[in-house]
Phi, psi and omega in degrees: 000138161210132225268142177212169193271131174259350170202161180214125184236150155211175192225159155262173154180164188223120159273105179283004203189107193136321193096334182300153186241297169326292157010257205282013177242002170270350179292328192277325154311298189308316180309331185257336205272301193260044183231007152207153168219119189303117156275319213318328164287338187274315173307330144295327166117033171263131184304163149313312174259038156266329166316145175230094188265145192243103164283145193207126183227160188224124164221165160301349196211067165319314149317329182284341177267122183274110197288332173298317185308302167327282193276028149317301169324277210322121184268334177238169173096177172219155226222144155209137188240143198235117200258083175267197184260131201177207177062176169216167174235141181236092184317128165261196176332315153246033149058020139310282248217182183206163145244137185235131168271115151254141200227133156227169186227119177242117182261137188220134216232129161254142141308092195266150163302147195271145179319000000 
């Protein structure tokens, strides 16, 4: 067996108000999470939570982000997330408040039989 990536989905998401970091990367998760549904484990005869997903989420502020809460989202599997630097912040007008865009890219590995 050897594990390879079977699927690569991606997403947005946003917080318009506030600044949260957490937010918009669990929306950018959900967003890439509901743009599919995997058959390809079941065609093996594999359960859901034989995947093994790797979350990559890009924000300006990567510290800022609480990566359990992200992957809270994730309903099967075991999970792990890698938080960089990336996304933008779009200031508003009098330079109080912000918006954060987060982009995530979610991979998801099965244990495949070897060719």
């Amino acid at each position: 067996m050897t594990r390879r990536r079977v699927a690569l989905e991606m997403g947005m998401g946003t917080d318009i108000r506030g600044g949260d970091y957490t937010k918009p990367a669990q929306r950018a998760l959900r967003d890439a999470l509901w743009h599919n549904s995997l058959s390809v484990g079941a065609a093996m005869g594999l359960s859901p939570d034989d995947m093994h997903v790797i979350v990559i989420i890009a924000v300006p502020e990567p510290d800022q982000v609480d990566t359990e809460a992200v992957l809270s989202i994730l309903p099967h599997g075991t999970s792990e997330a890698k938080v960089v630097q990336g996304g933008l912040e779009v200031p508003n007008e009098a330079g109080d408040d912000k918006t954060v865009i987060a982009i995530a890219a979610v991979e998801v590995w099965l244990d495949v039989p070897d060719r």
